[in-house]
C-alpha positions as a Markdown table, in Angstrom:
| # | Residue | x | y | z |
|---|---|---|---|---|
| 1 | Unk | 35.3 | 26.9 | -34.1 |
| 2 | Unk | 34.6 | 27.0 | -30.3 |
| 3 | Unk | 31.0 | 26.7 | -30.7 |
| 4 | Unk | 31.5 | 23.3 | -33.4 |
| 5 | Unk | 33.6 | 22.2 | -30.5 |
| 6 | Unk | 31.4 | 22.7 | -27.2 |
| 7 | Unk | 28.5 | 20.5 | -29.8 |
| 8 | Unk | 31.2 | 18.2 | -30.4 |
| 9 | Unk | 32.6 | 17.4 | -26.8 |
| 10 | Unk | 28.5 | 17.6 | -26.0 |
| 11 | Unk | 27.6 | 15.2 | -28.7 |
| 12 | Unk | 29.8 | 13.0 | -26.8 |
| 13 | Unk | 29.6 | 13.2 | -23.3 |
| 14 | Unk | 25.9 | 12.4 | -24.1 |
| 15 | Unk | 26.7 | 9.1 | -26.6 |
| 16 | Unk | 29.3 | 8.4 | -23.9 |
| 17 | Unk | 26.7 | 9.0 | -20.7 |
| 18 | Unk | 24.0 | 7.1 | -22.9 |
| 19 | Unk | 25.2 | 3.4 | -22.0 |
| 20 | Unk | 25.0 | 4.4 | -18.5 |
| 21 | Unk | 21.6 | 6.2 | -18.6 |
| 22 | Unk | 20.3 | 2.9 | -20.1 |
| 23 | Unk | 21.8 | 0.4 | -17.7 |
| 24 | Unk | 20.6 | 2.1 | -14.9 |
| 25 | Unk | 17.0 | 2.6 | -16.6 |
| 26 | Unk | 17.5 | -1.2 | -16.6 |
| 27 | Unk | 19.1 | -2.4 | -13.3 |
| 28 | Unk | 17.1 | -4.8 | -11.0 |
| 29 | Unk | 16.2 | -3.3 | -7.7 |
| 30 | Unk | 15.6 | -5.2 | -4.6 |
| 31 | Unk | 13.2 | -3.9 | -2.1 |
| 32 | Unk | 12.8 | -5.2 | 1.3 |
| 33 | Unk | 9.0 | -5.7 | 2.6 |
| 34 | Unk | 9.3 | -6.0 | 6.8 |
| 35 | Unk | 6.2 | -7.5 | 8.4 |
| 36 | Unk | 5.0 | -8.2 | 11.9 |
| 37 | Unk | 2.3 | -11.0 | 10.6 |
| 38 | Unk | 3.2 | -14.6 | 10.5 |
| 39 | Unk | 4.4 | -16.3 | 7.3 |
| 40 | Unk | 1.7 | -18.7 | 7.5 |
| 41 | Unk | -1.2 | -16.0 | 8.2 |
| 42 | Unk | -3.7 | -15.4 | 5.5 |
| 43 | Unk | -2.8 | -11.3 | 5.2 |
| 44 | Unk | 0.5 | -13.0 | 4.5 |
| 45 | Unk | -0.4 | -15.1 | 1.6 |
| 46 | Unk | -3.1 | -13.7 | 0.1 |
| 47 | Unk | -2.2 | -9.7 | 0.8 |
| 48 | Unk | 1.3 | -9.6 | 1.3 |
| 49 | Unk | 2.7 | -11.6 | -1.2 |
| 50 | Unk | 0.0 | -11.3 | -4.5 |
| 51 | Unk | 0.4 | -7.4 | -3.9 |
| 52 | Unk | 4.3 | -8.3 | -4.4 |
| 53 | Unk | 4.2 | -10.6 | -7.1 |
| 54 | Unk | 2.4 | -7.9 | -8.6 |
| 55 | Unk | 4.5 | -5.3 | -8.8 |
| 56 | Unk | 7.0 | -7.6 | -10.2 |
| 57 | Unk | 5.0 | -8.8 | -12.8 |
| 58 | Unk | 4.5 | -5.1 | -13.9 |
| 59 | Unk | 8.1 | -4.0 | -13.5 |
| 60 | Unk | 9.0 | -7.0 | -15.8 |
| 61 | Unk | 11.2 | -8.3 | -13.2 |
| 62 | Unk | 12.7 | -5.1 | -12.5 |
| 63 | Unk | 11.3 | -4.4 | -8.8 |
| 64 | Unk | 12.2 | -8.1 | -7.1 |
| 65 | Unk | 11.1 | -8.3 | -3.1 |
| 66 | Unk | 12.6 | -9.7 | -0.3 |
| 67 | Unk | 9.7 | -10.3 | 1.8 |
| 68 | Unk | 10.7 | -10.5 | 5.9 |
| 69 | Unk | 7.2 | -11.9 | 7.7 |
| 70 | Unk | 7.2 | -12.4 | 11.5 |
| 71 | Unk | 9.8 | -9.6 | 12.3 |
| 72 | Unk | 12.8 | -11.3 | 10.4 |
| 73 | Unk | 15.1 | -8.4 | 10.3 |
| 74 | Unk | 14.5 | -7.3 | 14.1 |
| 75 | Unk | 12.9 | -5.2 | 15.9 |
| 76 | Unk | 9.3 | -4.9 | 17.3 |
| 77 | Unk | 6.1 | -4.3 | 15.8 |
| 78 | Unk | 5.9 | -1.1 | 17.6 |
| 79 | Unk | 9.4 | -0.1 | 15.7 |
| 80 | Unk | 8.1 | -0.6 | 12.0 |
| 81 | Unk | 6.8 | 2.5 | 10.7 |
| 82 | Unk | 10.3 | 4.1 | 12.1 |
| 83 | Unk | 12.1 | 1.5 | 10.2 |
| 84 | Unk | 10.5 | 2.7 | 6.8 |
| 85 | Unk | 10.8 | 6.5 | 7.9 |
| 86 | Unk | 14.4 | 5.5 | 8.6 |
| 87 | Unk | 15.3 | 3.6 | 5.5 |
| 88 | Unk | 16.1 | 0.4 | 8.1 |
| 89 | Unk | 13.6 | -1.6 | 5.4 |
| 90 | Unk | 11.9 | -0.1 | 2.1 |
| 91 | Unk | 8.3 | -0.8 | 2.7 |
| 92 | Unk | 6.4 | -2.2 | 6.1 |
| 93 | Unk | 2.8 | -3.1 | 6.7 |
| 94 | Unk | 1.7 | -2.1 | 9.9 |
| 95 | Unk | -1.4 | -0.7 | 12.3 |
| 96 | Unk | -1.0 | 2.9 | 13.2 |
| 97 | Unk | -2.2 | 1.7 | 16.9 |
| 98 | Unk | 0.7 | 0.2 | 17.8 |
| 99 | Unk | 2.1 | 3.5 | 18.7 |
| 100 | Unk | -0.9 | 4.7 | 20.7 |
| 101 | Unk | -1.7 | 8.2 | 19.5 |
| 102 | Unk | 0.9 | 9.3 | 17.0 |
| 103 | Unk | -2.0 | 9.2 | 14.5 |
| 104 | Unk | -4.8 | 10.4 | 16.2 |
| 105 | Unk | -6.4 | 11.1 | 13.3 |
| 106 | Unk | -7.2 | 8.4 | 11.5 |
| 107 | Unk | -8.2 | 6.2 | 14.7 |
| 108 | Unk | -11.4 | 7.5 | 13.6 |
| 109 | Unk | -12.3 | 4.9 | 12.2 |
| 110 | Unk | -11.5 | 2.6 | 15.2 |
| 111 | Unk | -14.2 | 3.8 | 17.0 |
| 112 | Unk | -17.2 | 2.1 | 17.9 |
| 113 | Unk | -19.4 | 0.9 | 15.0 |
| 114 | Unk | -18.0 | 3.3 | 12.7 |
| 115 | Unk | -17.3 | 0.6 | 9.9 |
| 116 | Unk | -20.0 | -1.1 | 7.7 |
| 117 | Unk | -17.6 | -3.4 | 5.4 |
| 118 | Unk | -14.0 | -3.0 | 5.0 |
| 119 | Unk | -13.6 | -2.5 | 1.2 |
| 120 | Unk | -15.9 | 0.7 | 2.1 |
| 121 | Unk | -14.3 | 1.6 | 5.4 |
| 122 | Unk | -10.9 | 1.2 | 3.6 |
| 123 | Unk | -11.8 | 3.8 | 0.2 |
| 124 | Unk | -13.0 | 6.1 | 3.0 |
| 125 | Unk | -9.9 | 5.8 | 5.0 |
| 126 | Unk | -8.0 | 6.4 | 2.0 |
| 127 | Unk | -9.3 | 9.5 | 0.7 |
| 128 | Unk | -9.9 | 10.8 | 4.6 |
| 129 | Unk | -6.4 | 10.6 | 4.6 |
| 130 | Unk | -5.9 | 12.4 | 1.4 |
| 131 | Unk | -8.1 | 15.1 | 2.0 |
| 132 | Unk | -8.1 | 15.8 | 6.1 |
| 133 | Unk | -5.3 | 14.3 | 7.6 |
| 134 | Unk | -2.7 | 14.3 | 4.5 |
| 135 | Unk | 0.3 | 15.3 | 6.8 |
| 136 | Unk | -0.6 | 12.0 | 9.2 |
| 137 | Unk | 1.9 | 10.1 | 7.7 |
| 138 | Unk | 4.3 | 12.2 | 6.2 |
| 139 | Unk | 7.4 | 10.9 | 6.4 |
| 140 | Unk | 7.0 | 8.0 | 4.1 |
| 141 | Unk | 5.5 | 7.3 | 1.2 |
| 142 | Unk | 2.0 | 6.1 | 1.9 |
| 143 | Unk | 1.2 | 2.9 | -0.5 |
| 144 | Unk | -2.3 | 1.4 | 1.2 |
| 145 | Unk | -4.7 | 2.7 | 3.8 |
| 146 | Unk | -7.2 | -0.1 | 4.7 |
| 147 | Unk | -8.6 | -1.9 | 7.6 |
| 148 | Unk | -9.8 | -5.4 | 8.6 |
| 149 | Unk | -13.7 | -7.0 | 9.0 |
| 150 | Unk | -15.8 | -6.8 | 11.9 |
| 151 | Unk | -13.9 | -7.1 | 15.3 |
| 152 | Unk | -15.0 | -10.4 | 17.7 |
| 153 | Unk | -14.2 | -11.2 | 21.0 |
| 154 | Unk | -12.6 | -14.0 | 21.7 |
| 155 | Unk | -12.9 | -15.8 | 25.3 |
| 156 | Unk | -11.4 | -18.8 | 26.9 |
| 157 | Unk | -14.0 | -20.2 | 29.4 |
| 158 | Unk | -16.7 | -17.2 | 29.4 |
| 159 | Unk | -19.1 | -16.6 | 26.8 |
| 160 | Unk | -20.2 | -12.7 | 26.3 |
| 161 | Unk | -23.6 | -12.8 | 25.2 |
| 162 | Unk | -24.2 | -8.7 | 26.7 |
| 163 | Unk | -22.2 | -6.0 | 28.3 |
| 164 | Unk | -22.0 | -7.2 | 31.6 |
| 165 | Unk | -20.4 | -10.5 | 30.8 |
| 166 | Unk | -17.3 | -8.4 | 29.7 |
| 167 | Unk | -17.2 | -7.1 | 33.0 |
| 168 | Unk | -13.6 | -7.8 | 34.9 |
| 169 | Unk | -12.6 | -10.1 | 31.8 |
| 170 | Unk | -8.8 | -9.2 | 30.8 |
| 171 | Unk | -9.0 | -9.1 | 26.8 |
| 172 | Unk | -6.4 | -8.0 | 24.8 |
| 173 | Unk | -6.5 | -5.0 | 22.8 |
| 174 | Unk | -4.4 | -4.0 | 19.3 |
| 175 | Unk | -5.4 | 0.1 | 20.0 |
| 176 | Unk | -5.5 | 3.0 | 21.8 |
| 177 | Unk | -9.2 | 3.2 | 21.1 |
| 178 | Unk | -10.1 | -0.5 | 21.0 |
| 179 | Unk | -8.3 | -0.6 | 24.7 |
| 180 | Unk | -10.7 | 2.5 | 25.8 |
| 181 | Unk | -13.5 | 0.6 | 24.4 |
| 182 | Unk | -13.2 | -2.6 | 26.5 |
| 183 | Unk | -12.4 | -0.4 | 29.7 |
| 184 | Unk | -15.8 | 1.4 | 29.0 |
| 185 | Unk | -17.6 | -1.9 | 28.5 |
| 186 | Unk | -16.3 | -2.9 | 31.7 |
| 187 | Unk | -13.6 | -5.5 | 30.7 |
| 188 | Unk | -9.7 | -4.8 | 32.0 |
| 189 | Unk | -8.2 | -3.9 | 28.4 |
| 190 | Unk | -4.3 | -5.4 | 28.0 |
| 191 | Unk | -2.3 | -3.9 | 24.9 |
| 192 | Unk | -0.2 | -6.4 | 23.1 |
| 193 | Unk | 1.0 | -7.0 | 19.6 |
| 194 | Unk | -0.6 | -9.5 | 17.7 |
| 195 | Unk | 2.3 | -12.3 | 18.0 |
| 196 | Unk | 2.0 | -11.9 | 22.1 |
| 197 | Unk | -2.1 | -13.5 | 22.1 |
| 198 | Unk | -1.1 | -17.2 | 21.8 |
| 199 | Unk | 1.6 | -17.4 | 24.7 |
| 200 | Unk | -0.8 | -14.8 | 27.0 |
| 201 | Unk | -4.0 | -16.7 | 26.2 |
| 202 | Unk | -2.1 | -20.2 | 27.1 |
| 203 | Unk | -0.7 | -19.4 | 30.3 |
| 204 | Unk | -3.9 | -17.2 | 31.6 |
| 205 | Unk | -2.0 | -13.7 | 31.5 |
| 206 | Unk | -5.6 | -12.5 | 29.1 |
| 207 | Unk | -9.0 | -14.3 | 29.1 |
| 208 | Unk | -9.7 | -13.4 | 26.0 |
| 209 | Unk | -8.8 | -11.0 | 23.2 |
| 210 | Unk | -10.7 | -9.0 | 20.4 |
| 211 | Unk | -9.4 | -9.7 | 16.6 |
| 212 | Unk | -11.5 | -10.4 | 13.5 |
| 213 | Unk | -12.3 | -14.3 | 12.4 |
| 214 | Unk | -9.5 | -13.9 | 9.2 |
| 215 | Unk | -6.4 | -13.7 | 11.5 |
| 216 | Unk | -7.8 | -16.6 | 14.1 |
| 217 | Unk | -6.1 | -19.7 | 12.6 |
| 218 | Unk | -2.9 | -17.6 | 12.4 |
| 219 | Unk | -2.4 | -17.4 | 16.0 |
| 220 | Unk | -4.5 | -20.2 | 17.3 |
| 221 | Unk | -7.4 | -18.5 | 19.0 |
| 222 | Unk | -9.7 | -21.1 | 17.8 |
| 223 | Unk | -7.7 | -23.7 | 20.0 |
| 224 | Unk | -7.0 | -21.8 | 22.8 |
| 225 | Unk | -10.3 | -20.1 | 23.2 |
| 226 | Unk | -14.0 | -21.7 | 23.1 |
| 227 | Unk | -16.0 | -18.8 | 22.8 |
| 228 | Unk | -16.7 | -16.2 | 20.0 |
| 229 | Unk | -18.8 | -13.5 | 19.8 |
| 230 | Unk | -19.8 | -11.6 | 16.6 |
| 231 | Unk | -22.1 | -8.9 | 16.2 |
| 232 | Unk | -25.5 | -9.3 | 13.4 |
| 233 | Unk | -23.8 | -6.5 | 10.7 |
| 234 | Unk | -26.9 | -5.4 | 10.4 |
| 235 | Unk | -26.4 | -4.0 | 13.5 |
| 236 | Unk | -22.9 | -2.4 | 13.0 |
| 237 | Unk | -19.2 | -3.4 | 13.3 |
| 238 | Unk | -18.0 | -3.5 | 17.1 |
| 239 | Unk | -14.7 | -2.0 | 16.3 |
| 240 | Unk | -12.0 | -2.4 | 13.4 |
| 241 | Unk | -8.5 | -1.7 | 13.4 |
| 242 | Unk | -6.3 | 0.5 | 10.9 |
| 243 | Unk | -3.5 | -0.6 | 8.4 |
| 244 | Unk | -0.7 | 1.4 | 7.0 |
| 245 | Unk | 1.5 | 0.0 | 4.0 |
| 246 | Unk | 4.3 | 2.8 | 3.5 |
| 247 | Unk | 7.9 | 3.3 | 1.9 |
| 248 | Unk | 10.6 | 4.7 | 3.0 |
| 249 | Unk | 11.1 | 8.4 | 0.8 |
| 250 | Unk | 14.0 | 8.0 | -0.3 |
| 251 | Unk | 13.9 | 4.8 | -1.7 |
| 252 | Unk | 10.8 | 5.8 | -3.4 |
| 253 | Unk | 12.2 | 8.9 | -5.1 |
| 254 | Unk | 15.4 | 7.3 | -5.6 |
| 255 | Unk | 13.0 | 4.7 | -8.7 |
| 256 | Unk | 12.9 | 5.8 | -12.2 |
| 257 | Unk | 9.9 | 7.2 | -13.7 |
| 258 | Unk | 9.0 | 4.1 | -15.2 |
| 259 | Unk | 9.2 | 2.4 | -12.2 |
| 260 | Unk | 8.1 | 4.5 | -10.0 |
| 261 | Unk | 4.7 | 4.4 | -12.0 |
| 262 | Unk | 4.5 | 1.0 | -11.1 |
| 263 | Unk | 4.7 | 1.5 | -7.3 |
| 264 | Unk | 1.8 | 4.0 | -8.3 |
| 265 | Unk | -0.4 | 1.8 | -10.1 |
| 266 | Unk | -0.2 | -0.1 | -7.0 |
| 267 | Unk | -1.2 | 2.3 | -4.6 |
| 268 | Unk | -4.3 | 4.2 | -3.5 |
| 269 | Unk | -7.4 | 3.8 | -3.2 |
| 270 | Unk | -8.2 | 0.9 | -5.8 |
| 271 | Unk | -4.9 | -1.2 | -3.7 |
| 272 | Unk | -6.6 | -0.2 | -0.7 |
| 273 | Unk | -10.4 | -1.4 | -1.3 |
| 274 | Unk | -8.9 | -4.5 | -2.2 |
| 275 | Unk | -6.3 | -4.9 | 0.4 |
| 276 | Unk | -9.6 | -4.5 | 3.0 |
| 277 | Unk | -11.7 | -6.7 | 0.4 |
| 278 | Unk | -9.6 | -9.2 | 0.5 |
| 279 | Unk | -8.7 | -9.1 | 4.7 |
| 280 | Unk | -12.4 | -9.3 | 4.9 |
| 281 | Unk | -13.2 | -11.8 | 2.6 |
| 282 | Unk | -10.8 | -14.1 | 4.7 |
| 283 | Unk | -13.6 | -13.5 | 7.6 |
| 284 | Unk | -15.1 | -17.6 | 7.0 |
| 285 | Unk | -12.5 | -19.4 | 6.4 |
| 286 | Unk | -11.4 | -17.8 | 10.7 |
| 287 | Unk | -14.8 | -18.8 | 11.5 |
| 288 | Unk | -15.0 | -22.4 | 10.0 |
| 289 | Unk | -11.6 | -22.9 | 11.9 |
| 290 | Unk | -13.5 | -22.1 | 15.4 |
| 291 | Unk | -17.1 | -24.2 | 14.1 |
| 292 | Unk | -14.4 | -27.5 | 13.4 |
| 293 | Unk | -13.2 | -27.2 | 16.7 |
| 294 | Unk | -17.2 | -27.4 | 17.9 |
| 295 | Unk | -16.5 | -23.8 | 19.7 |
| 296 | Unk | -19.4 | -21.9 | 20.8 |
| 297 | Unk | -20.6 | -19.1 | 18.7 |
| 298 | Unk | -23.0 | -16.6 | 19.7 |
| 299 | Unk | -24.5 | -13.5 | 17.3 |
| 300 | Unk | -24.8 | -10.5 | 19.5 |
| 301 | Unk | -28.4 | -9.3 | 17.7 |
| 302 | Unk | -28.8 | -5.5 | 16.7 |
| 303 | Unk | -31.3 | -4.8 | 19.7 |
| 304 | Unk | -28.8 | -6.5 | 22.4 |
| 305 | Unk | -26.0 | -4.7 | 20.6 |
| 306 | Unk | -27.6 | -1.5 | 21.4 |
| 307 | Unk | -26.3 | -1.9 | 25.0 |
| 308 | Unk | -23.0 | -1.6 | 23.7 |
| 309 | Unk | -23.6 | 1.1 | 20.9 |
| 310 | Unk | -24.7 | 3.1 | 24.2 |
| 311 | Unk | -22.3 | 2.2 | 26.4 |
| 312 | Unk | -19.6 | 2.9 | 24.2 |
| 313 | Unk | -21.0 | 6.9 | 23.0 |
| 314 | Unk | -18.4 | 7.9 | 25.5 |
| 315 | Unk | -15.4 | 6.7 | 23.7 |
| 316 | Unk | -16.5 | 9.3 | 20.5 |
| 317 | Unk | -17.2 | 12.3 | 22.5 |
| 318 | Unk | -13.6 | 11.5 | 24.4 |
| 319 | Unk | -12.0 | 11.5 | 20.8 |
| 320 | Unk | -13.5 | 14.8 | 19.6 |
| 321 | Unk | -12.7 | 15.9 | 22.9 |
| 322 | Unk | -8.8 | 15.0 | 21.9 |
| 323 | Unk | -8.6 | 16.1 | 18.5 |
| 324 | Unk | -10.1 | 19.8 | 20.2 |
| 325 | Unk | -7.3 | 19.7 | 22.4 |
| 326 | Unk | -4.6 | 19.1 | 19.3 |
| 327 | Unk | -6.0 | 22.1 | 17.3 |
| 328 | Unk | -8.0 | 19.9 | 15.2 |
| 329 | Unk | -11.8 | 20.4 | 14.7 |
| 330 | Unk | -12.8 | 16.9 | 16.2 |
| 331 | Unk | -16.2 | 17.3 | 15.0 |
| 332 | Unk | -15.5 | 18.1 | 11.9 |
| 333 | Unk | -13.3 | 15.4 | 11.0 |
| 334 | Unk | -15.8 | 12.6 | 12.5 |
| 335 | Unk | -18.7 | 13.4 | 10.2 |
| 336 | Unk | -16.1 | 13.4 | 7.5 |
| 337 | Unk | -15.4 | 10.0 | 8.6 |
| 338 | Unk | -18.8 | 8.7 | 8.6 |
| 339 | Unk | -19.9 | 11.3 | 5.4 |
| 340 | Unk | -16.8 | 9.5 | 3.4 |
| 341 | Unk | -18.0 | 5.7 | 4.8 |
| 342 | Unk | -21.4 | 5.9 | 3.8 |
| 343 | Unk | -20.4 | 7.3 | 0.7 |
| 344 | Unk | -18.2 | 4.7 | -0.3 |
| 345 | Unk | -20.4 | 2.1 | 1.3 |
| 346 | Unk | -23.6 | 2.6 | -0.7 |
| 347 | Unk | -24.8 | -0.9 | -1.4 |
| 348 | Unk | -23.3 | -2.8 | 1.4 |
| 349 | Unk | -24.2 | -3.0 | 4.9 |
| 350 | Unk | -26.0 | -0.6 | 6.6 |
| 351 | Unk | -24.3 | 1.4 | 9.4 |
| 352 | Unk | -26.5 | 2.5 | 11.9 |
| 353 | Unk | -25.4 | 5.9 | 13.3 |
């Protein structure tokens, strides 16, 4: 009788707890995607938001976003990857650099010439991550690892044709490493978030700044500058930058198994190639902006880029140097780097060690 019982009160505290169990498997939940880029910039509209509409399209309307470009709910660039760690937003999209070595690791691949396209560079990235570096960014729940095309200076009334035109030009810089690289060219490197170029460049505070051709309409450069240099990619990427897309833990664990598969399907290294795909894919329609304007653009050529390549060795051995000095095997970890790039980069442009 005791035993028909306990079956009988379980029977029902299960038919009673099933509504609930359903509802909840059914509920609509709102995450909040924080953003230092500007609503108007393409990584807004064609990154940002398709990977969003996405995920909703998948969750049938169960994930919604509430996308916050531009800094809209506060705070700095610099304070973004805390504000997923903290649970202050749900996901962020930010660069690693802007909190100048608290991921030594992966600046990596921000050192010179290390990149040959940025759907490679970005699959490598990824599964460096995974595989050498997987406590780097631990405290979230790491979504996209990717970076943007070739780096190009950007001047206001100097071209820079070799290494000494750089020299005593104040450029702005988005990393630690990109900041040592202009100091070793010669230039005087000034750290700034991205949303700081356009009032530095226009009252003289910078001469010039280094960011890749996609993200040059977004903050003007093409009218406040008049001279761009690129480098010939046969010749090598000057520099590229790092991108993190992460969720806060909790919220992430807090999804149910359905929908947490979604966030997955949405992550890795596929959402990262095409994340970096698509940044660098943006690369012509920068440029067109600065050939419409009738600005000057000069093609450093893989022999005169070979100045720089040599200029710049130091900036390499200084980070092995680094990584030594933190317990990791600095060595080691760069010709993973460049082992995992030129796997993933079979077929695309060379990269010359």
């Amino acid at each position: 009788m005791i035993r028909r019982r306990t079956l009988l009160q379980s029977s029902t505290a299960a038919l009673l707890a099933a509504p609930a169990v359903q509802a909840l498997a059914q509920q609509t939940i709102t995450l909040k995607f924080h953003t230092f880029m500007a609503p108007q910039s393409s990584v807004w509209l064609t990154m940002h938001k398709p990977w969003m509409e996405k995920v909703e399209k998948e969750s049938g309307g169960r994930i919604r976003f509430e996308g916050y470009p531009a800094m809209q709910l506060g705070g700095t660039p610099v304070q973004l990857y805390d504000q997923a760690k903290d649970g202050v937003v749900d996901i962020i999209w930010t660069l690693p650099g802007n909190t100048a070595g608290r991921f030594p690791r992966v600046e990596v691949f921000e050192l010179p010439f290390m990149m040959n396209n940025a759907e490679a560079t970005s699959k490598a990235y990824w599964e460096y991550v995974q595989t050498a570096a997987a406590d780097e960014f631990k405290d979230t729940q790491v979504l996209a690892l990717h970076v943007h095309g070739p780096g190009v200076i950007h001047t206001i009334d100097k071209p820079v044709q070799s290494v000494a035109d750089l020299r005593g030009l104040k450029l702005r810089a988005p990393t630690r490493q990109v900041t040592k690289l202009l100091g070793t060219l010669g230039a005087t490197p000034v750290g700034m978030p991205l949303p700081g170029i356009p009032d530095a460049l226009s009252k003289g505070t910078i001469n010039g700044c280094v960011i890749p051709w996609e993200v040059v309409p977004s903050v003007k450069v093409h009218e406040l500058t008049k001279y761009h240099a690129e480098f010939d990619p046969a010749g090598g990427s000057l520099y590229t930058t790092t991108f993190v897309m992460a969720m806060n833990k909790a919220r992430y664990a807090s999804l149910p198994p359905d929908l947490k598969k979604v966030i997955d399907n949405n992550s890795g290294m596929a959402t990262s190639a095409w994340l970096g795909k698509i940044q660098q894919d943006n690369d012509p329609l920068g440029r067109k902006a600065a050939v419409d304007r009738k600005n000057t653009i000069f093609t450093v050529s893989v022999a005169e880029a070979q100045e720089f390549r040599r200029k710049s060795r130091a900036i390499e051995v200084e980070w092995v140097e680094d990584m030594n000095k933190r317990g990791h095997d600095g060595r080691k970890l760069l010709d993973t780097a460049r082992a995992l790039i030129d796997k993933h980069g079979k077929g695309g442009p060379v990269r010359k060690a």
